[in-house]
C-alpha positions as YAML, in Angstrom:
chain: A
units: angstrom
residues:
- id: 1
  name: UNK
  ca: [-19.04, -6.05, -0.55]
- id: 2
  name: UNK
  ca: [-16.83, -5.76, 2.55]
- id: 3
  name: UNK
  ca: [-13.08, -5.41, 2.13]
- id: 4
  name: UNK
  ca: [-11.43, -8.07, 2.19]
- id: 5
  name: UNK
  ca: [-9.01, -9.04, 5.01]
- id: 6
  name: UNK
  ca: [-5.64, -9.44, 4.58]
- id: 7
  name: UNK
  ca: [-2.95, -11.60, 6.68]
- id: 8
  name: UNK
  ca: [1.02, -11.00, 6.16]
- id: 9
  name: UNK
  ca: [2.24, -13.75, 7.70]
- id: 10
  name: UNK
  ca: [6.48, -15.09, 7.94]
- id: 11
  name: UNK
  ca: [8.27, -17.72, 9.49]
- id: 12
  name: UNK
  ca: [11.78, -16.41, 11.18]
- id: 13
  name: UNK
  ca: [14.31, -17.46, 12.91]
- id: 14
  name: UNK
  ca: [17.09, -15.22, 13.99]
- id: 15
  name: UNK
  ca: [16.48, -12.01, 11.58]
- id: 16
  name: UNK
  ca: [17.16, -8.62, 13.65]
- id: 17
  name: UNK
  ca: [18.55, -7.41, 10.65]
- id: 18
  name: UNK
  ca: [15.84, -7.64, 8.12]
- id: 19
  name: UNK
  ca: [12.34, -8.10, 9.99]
- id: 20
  name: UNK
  ca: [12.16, -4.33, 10.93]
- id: 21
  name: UNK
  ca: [12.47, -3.09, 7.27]
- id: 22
  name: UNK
  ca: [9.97, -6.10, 5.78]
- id: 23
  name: UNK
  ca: [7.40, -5.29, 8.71]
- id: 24
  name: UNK
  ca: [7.64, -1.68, 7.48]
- id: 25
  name: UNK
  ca: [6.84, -2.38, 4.28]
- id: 26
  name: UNK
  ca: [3.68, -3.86, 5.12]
- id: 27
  name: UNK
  ca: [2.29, -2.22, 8.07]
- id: 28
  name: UNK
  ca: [-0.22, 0.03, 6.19]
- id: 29
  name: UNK
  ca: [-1.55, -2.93, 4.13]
- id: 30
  name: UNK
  ca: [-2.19, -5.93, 6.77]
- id: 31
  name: UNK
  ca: [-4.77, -6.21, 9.09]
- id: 32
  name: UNK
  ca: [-2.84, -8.49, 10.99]
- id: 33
  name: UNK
  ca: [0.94, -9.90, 10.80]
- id: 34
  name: UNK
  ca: [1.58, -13.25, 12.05]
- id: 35
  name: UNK
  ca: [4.74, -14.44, 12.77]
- id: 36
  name: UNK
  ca: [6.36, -18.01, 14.03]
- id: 37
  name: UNK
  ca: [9.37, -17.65, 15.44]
- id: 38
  name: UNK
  ca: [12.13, -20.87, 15.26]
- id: 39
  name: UNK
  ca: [12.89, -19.47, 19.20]
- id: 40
  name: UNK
  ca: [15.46, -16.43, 18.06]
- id: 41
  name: UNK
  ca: [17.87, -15.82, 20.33]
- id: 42
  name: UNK
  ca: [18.52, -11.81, 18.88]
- id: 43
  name: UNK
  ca: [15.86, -9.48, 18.66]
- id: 44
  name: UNK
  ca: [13.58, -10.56, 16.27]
- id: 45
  name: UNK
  ca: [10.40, -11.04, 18.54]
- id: 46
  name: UNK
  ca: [10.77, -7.53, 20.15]
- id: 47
  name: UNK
  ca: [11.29, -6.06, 17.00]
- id: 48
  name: UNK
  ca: [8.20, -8.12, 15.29]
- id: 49
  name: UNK
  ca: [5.85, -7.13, 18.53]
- id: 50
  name: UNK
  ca: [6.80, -3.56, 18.13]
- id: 51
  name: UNK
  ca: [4.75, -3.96, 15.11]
- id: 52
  name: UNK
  ca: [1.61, -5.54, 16.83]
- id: 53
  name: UNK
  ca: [2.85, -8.89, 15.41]
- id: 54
  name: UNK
  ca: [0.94, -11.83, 16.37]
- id: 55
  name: UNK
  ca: [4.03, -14.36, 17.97]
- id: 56
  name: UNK
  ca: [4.12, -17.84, 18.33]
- id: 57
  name: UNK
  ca: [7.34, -19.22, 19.12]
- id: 58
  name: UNK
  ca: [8.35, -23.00, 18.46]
- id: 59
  name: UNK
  ca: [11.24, -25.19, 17.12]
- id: 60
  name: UNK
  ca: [13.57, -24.40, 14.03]
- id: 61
  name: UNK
  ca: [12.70, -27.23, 12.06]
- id: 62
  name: UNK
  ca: [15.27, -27.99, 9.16]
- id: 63
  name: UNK
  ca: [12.46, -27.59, 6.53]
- id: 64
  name: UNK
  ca: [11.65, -24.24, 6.73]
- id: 65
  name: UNK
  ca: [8.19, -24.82, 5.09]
- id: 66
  name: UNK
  ca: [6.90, -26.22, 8.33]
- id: 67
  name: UNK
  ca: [6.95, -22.97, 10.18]
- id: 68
  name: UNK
  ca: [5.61, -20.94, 7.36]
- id: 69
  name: UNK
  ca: [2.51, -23.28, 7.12]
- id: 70
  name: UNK
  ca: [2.16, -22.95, 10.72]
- id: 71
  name: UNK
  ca: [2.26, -18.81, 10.06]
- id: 72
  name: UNK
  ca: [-0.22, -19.81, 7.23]
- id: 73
  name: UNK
  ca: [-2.89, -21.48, 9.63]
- id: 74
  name: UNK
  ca: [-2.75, -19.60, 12.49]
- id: 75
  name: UNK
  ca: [-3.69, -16.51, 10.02]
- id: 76
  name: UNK
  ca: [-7.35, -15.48, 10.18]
- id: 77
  name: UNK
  ca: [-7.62, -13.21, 7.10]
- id: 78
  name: UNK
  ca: [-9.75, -13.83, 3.83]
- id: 79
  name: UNK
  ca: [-6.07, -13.57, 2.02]
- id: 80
  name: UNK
  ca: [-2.65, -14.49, 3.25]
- id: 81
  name: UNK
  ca: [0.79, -12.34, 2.17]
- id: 82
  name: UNK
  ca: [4.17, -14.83, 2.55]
- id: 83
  name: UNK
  ca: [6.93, -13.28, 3.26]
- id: 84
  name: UNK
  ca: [10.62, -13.74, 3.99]
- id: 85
  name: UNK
  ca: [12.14, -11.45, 6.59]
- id: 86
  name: UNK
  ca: [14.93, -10.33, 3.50]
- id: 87
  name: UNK
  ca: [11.71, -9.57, 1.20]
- id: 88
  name: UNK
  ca: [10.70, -5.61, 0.60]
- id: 89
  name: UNK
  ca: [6.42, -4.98, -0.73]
- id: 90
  name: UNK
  ca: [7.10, -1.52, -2.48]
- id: 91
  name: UNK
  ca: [4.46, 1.11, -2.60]
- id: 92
  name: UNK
  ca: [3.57, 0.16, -6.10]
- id: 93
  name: UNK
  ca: [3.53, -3.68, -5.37]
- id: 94
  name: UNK
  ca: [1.50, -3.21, -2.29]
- id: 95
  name: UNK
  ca: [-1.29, -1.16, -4.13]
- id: 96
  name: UNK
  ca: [-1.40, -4.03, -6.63]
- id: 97
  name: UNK
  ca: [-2.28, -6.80, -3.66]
- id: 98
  name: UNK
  ca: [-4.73, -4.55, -2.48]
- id: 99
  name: UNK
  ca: [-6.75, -3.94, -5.99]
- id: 100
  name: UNK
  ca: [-6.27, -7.35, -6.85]
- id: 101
  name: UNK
  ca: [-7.52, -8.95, -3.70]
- id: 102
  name: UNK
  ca: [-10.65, -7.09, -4.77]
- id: 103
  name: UNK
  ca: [-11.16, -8.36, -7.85]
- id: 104
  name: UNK
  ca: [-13.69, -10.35, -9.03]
- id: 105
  name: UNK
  ca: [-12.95, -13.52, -10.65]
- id: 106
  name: UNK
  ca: [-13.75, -11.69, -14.11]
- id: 107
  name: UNK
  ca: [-11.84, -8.58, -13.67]
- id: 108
  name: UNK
  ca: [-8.71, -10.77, -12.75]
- id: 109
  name: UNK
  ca: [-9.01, -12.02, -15.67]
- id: 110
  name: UNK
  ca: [-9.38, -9.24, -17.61]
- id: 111
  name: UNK
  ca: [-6.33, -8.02, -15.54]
- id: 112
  name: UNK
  ca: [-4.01, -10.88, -16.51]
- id: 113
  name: UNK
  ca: [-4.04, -10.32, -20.07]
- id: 114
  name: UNK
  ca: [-2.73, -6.18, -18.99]
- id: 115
  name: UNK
  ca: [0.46, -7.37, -17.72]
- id: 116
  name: UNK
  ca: [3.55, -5.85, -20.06]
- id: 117
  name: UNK
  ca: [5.54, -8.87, -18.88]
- id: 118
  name: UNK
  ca: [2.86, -11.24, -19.36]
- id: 119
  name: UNK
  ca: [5.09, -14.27, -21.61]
- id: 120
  name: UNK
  ca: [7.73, -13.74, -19.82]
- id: 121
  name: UNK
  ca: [5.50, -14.92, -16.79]
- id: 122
  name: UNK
  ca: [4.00, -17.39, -18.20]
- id: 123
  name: UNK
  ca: [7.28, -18.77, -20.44]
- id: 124
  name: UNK
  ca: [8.48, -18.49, -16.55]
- id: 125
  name: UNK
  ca: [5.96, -20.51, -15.32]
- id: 126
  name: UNK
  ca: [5.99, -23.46, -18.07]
- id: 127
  name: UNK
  ca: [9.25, -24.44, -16.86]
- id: 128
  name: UNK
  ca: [8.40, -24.30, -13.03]
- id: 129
  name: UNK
  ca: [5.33, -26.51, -13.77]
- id: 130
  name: UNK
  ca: [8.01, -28.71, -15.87]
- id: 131
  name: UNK
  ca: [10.52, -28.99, -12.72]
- id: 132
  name: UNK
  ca: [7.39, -29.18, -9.92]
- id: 133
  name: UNK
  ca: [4.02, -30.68, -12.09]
- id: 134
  name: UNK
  ca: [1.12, -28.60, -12.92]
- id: 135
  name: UNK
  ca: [0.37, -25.66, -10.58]
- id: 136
  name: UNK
  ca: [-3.19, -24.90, -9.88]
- id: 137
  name: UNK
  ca: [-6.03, -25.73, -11.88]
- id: 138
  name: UNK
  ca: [-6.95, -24.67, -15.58]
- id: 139
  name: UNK
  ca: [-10.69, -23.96, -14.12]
- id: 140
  name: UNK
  ca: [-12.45, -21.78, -11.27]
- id: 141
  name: UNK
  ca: [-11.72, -19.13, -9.49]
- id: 142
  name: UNK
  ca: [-8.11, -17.36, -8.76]
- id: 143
  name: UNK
  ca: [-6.81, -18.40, -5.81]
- id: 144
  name: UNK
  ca: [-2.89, -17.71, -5.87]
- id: 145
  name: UNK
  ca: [-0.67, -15.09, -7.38]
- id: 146
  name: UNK
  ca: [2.77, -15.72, -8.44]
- id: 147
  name: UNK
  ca: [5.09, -12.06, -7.98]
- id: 148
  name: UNK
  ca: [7.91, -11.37, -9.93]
- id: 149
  name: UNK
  ca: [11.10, -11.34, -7.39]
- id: 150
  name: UNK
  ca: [13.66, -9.16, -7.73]
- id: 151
  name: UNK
  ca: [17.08, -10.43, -6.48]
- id: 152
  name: UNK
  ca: [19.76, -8.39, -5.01]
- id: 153
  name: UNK
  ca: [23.15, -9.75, -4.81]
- id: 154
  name: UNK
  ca: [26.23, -8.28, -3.29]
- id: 155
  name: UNK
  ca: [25.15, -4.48, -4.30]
- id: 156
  name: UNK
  ca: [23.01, -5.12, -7.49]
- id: 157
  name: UNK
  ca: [19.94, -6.32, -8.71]
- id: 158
  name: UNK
  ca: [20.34, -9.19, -10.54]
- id: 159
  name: UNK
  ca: [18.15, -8.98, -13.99]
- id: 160
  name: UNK
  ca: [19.98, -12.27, -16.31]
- id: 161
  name: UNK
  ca: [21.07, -15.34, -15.51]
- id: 162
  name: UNK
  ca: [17.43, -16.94, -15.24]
- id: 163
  name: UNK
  ca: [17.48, -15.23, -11.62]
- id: 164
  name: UNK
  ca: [14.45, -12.99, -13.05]
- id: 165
  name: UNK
  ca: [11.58, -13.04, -12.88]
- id: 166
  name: UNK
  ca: [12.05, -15.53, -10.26]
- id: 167
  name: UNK
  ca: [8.28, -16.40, -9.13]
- id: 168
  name: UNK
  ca: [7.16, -17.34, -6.37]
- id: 169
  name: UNK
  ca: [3.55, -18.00, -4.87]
- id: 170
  name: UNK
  ca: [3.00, -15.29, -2.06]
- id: 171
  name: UNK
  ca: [-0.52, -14.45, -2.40]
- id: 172
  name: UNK
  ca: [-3.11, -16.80, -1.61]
- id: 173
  name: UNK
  ca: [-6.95, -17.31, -0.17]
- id: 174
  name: UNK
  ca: [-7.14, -18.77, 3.11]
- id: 175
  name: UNK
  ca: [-7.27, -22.78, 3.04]
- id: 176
  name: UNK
  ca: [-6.73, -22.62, -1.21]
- id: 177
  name: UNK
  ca: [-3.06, -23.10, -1.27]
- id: 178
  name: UNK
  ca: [-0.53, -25.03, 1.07]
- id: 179
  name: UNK
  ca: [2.78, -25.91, 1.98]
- id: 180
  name: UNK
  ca: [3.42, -29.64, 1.82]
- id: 181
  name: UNK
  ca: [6.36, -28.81, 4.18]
- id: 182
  name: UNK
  ca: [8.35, -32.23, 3.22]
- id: 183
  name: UNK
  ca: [10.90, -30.56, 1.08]
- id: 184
  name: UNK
  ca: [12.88, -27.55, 0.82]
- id: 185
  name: UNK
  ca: [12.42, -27.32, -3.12]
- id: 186
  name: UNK
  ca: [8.77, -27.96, -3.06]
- id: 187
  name: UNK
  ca: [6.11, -25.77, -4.74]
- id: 188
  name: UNK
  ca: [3.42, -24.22, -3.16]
- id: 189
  name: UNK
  ca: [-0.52, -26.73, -3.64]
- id: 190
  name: UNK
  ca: [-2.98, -24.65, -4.80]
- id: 191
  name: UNK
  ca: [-6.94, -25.23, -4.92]
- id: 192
  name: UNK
  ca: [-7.56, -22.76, -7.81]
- id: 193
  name: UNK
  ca: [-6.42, -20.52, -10.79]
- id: 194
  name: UNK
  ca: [-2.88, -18.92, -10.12]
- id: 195
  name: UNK
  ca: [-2.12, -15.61, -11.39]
- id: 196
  name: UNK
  ca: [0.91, -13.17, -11.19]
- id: 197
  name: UNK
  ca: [1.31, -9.78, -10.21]
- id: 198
  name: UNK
  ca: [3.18, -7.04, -12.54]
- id: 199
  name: UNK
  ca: [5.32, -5.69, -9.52]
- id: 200
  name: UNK
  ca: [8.38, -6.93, -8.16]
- id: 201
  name: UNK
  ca: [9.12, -8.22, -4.63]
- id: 202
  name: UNK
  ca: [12.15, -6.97, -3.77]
- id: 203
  name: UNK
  ca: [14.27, -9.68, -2.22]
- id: 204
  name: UNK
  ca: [17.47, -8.65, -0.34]
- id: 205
  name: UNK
  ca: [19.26, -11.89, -0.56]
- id: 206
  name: UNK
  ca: [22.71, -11.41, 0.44]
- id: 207
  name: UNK
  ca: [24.39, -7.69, 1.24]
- id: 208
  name: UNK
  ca: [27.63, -9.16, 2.14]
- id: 209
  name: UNK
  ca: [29.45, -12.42, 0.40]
- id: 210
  name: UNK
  ca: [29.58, -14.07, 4.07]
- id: 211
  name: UNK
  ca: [26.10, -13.80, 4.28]
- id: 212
  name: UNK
  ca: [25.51, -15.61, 1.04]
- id: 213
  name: UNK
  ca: [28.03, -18.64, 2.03]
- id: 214
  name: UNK
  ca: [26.74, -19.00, 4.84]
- id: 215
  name: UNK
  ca: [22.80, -19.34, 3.46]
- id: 216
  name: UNK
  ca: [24.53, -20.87, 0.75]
- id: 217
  name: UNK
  ca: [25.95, -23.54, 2.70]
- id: 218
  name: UNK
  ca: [22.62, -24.48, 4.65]
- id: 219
  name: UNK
  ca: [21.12, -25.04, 1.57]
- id: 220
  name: UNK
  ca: [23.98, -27.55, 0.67]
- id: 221
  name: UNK
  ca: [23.07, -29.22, 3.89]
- id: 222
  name: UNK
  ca: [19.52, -29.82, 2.46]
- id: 223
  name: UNK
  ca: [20.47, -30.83, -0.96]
- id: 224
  name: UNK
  ca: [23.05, -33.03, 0.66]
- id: 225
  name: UNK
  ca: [19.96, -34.43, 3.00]
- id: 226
  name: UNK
  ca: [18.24, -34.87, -0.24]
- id: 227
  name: UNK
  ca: [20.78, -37.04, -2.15]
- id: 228
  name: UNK
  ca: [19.90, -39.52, 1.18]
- id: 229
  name: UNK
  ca: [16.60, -39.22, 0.84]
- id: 230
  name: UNK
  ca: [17.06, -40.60, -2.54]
- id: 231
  name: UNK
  ca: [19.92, -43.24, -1.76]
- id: 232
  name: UNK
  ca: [21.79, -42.08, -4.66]
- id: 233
  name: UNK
  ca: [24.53, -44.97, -5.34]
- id: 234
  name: UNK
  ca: [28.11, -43.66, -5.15]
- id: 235
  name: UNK
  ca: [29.94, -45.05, -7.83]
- id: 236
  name: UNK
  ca: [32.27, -43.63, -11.30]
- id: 237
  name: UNK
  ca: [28.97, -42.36, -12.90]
- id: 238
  name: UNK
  ca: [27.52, -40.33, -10.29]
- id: 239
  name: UNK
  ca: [30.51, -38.89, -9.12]
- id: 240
  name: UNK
  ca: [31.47, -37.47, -12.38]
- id: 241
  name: UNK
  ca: [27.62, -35.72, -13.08]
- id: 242
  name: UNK
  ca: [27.94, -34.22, -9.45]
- id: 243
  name: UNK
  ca: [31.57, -33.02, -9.80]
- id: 244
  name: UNK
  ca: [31.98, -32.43, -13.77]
- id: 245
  name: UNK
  ca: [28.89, -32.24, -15.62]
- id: 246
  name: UNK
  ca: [26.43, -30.72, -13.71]
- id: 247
  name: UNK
  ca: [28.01, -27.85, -12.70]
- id: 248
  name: UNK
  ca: [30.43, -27.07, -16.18]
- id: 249
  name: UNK
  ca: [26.39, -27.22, -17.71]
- id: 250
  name: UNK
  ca: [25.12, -25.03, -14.78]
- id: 251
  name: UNK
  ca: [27.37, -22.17, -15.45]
- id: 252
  name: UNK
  ca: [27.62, -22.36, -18.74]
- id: 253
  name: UNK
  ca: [23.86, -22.32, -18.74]
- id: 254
  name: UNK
  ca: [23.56, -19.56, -16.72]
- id: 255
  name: UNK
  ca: [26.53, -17.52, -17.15]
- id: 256
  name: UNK
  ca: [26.33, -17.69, -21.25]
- id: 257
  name: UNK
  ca: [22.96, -19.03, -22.65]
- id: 258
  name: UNK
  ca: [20.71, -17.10, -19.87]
- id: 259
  name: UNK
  ca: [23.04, -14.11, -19.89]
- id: 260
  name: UNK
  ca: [24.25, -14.21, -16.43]
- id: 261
  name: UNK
  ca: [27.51, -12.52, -17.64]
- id: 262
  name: UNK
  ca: [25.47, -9.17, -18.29]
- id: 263
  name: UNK
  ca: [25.21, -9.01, -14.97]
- id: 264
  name: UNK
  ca: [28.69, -8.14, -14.17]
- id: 265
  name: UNK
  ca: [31.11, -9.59, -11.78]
- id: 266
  name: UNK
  ca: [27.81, -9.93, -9.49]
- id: 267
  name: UNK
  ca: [26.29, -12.60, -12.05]
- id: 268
  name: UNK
  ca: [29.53, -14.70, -12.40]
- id: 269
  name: UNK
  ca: [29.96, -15.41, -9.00]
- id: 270
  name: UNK
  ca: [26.39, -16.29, -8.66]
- id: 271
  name: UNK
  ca: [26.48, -18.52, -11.26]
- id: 272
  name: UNK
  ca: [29.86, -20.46, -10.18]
- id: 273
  name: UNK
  ca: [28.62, -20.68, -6.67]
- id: 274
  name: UNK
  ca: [25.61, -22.05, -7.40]
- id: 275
  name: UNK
  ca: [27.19, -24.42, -10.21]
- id: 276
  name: UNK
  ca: [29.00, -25.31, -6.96]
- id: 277
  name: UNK
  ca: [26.23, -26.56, -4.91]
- id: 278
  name: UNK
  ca: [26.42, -29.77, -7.32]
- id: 279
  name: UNK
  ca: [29.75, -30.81, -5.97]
- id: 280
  name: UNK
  ca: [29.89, -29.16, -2.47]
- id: 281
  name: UNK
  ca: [26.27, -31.57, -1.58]
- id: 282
  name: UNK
  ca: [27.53, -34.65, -3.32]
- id: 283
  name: UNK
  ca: [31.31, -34.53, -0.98]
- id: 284
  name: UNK
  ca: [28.95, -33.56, 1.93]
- id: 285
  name: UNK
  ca: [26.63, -37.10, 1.08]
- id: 286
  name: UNK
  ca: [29.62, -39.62, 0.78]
- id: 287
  name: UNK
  ca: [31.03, -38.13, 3.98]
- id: 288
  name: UNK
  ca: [28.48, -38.53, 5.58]
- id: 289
  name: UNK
  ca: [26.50, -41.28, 4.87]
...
């Protein structure tokens, strides 16, 4: 049986500062990297063709998901790798995608039933199939893998607070999963079984506090795109869940129940900001609808 081919492909837009280190981390495992560019204006494309990166440069669509399926269909390889440009593949997690890849249908499942952190996974995946609808199918052949994500925020890994594991789908077969690319929350379609992987994707989210506002607030921009999208009615009731209750629960949620507080100084902020995002979307809607 020939080896099977694999594709790393990302969707960028203005990311000098984190594709070098990503590309890096993947060069000895990809047969080919393909990369859509949202027309950076730093030096992202010089940087990702000093790495025989595959370019194609278009628009910066607001939904990010449009590019990334783009990256996903221009990719000619048997299996695709997603990545972000602030995502890290360790040694240990990139020897994983490579036996796995190999893997007959049996011996993944075999495999699945290793992992040390197998219920935490799949107690992890019950409530992403709760939020998003069933992910997969029960029957057939694998044809996705969720990885655990590892989160660093302002100088530390972030471990409680139902941050971790943090899964997301970013190895697939060609043509067997897909990016609706009609919302910024949506979960990956997949034709097949989905898996996970025992190693961690590292995930350098934000170094710097600026950094995270300012991702921070573009994703208030969406959510705040959302609530249109929806035609939420401004009145008494909706006012007080988006500036009372849903973020006091958020943070409590986080912070206390899900042990975000372990997590130092680091984990509180996290949790209030993003308790925040209730609010911050919900002034953004009224003012601008």
């Amino acid at each position: 049986m020939d080896k099977p081919k694999l594709s790393v492909a990302l969707a960028v837009y203005n990311e000098e500062e984190n594709i070098s280190q990503c590309l890096e981390s993947v060069k000895d495992l990809a047969d080919e990297i393909v990369v859509v560019d949202g027309s950076s204006t730093d030096r992202t494309i010089e940087i990702a063709k000093s790495f025989g990166a595959k370019i194609t440069v278009t628009g910066n669509p607001a939904i990010f998901h449009i590019n990334k399926q783009m990256a996903f269909d221009l990719a000619g390889g048997d299996w695709i790798l997603s990545l972000d440009a602030d995502e890290r593949v360790t040694k240990k997690l990139g020897e994983e995608i490579l036996k796995v890849i190999r893997m007959s249908d049996e011996e993944t499942e075999v495999y699945q039933k290793t992992l040390k952190k197998r219920r935490l996974f799949l107690r992890h995946q019950q409530l992403l199939e709760k939020r998003d609808g069933k992910i997969g199918t029960s029957v057939g052949g694998y044809a996705a893998f969720f990885f655990p994500r590892l989160n660093f925020f302002l100088g530390k890994f972030l471990k409680f607070g139902g941050v971790y594991p943090d899964g997301v789908i970013r190895l697939f077969k060609k043509d067997k999963a897909h990016l609706p690319s009609k919302d910024v929350h949506e979960q990956m379609t997949v034709d097949g079984r989905v898996g996970w992987l025992e190693n961690d994707l590292i995930h350098i989210d934000s170094k710097t506090f600026g950094r995270y506002l300012q991702r921070n607030s573009r994703y208030i921009d969406l959510l705040a795109a959302d609530l249109r999208k929806q035609h939420l009615e401004i009145n008494l009731t909706s006012s007080v869940d988006y500036f009372l209750i849903k973020p006091l629960l958020w943070f409590l949620t986080t912070s206390l129940r899900n042990k975000g507080i372990l997590d130092g100084y680091q984990g509180l902020v996290f949790s209030f900001f993003s308790a925040l995002r209730f609010p911050r979307a919900y002034w953004r809607y009224i003012n601008n609808k």
